[in-house]
C-alpha positions, 0 to 999 in steps of 0.5 A, a space after each residue: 552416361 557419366 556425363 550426364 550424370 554430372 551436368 544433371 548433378 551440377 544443375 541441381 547444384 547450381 538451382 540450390 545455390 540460386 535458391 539459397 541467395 533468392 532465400 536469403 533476397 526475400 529474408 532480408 526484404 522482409 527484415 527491411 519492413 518488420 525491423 528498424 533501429 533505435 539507438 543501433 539496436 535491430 528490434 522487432 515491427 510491434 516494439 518500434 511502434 511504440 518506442 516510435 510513439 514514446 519518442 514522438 511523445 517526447 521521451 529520451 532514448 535514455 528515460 525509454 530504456 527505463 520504461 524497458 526495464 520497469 513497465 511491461 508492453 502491455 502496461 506501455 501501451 495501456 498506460 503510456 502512449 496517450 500523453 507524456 507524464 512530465 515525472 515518469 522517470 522520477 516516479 519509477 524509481 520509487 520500490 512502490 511505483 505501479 504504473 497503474 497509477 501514473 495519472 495520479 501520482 503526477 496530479 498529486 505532485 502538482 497539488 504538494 510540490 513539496 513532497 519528493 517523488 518517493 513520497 508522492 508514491 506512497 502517499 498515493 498508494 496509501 490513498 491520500 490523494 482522495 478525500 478522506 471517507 472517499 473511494 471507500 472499500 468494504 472489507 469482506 475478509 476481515 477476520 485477520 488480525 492484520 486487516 485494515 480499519 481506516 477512512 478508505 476502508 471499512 467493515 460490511 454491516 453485521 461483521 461479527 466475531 466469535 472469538 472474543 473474551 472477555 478482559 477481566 479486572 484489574 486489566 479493565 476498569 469494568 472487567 466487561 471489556 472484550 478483546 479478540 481471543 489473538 491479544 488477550 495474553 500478549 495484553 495482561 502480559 503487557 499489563 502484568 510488566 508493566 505492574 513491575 515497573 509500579 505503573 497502573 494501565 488498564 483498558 477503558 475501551 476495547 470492542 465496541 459493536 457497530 450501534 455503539 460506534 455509531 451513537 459514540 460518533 453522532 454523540 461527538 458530532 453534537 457535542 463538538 461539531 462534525 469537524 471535531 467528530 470527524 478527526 477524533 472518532 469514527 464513523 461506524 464500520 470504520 473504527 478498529 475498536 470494531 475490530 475487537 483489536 484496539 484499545 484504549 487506556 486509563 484516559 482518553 485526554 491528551 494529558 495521558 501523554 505526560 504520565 509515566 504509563 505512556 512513556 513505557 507503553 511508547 517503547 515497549 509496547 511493540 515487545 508485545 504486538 501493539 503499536 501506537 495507532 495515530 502519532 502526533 505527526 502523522 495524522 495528515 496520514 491516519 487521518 485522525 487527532 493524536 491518540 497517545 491511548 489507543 494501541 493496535 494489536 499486529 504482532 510483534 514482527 510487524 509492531 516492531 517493524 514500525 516501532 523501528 521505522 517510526 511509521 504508520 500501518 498505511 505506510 507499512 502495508 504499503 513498504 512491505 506488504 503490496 
């Protein structure tokens, strides 16, 4: 009996034993075709196709690895395995690379080769790479003092405010001029110290209803020819003096730059939340003339962040905000 109990247990023990290696046989083959190797590295049958394909694109296990590490399987296969981009290692480096807009970036690099590939991402994120007043996007939430006003982006027709107030004299040589409720004290204040150092600001030009920007437009346009119009004025739903969160001071001539007003305004205004919209040297960004008495309201954080970076609010939003 005793016997038999034994051979009936090493039987058993042996079927394991068989199961076991047949287990581990088939395991392995299946390995075999769901795995396979880059760079010595086991990795699974979906990641080998299109590592596979990037290869064959042309791309060095050095530049996949980079791919790895920055873009997401989905976006390598949504974006990447139809062609190779001549610039992709480059362009992912930059803090504001989205592969999205890889396509982009290596068309807008070609037509400004000039440009490093951290600018040619900015740039393109800002949206330089279409005309200006093209791709243009309506705004519907518009009410923050943060919203951007430019020639991509634009205010729905009938955008109302109801909390503007009215900027009395001497702030404004009418004493009718509106602002947004947000900038009224920071701007008499601004105005105010100003006066202590024995300089004279005040407002020409503060919110302007969408009527009015549109006759200010055509009105520029025939006087001076749409390109001028178009480089020192605003089509209508485009202005941030629409907003009620820009305005212009004592003159609207390029000889206010030499006046004692402007220079205070250019390294103090930012104390107070506003910023000097269109520099000189950015207007293949703003896309508009040299304006040295037109300021923006934002806020100290964010006028100070571009006071100290000596950027735009494109290249801001951009930098710190997307």
């Amino acid at each position: 009996m005793k016997k038999k109990i034994l051979t009936i247990v090493l039987i058993i023990s042996l079927l394991t034993i068989f199961g076991l290696i047949l287990y581990d046989s088939v395991n392995n083959s299946l390995k075999v075709k769901t795995e396979s190797t880059i760079d010595g590295q086991n990795i699974t049958k979906e990641e080998y196709i299109y590592k596979e394909e990037l290869l064959s694109l042309g791309y060095n296990s050095n530049i996949i690895k980079k791919i790895e590490e920055k873009i997401s399987t989905i976006n390598v296969k949504n974006y990447l395995l139809n062609k190779k981009y001549d610039y992709l290692e480059e362009f992912t480096s930059s803090p504001y690379f989205k592969i999205e807009n890889i396509e982009r970036y290596e068309n807008y690099y070609k037509n400004n080769p000039s440009y490093t590939f951290d600018q040619v991402v900015l740039y393109v994120e800002i949206g330089l790479d279409y005309e200006f007043y093209t791709n243009v996007n309506t705004i519907e939430d518009y009410t923050s003092i943060t919203t951007l006003v430019n020639k991509y982006n634009k205010l729905p027709e009938g955008a109302t405010f109801d909390n503007l107030v009215t900027l009395e004299k001497p702030y404004s040589n009418t004493g009718k001029r509106k602002v947004r409720e947000e900038m009224y004290e920071p701007l008499k204040q601004m105005i105010d110290d100003a006066k202590k150092e024995k300089l004279n600001l005040y407002v020409i030009s503060a919110f302007r209803e969408n009527s009015t920007q549109n006759y200010l437009f055509n009105n520029s346009k025939k006087k001076n020819g749409l390109d001028y119009a178009l480089t020192y004025s605003a089509k209508p739903g485009h202005s941030e003096h629409e907003l009620g969160l820009a305005i212009d001071f004592n003159t609207t001539q390029e000889k206010f730059k030499k006046t004692k007003e402007y220079a205070w305004l250019k390294d103090n205004s930012y104390k107070y939340g506003f910023v000097m919209r269109y520099p000189e040297n950015k207007v293949f960004i703003t896309g508009y003339g040299y304006e040295p008495w037109h300021y923006r309201y934002l806020g100290i954080e964010i006028a100070t962040k571009m006071y100290l970076e000596d950027i735009t609010y494109e290249e801001y939003l951009v930098k710190y905000k997307n």
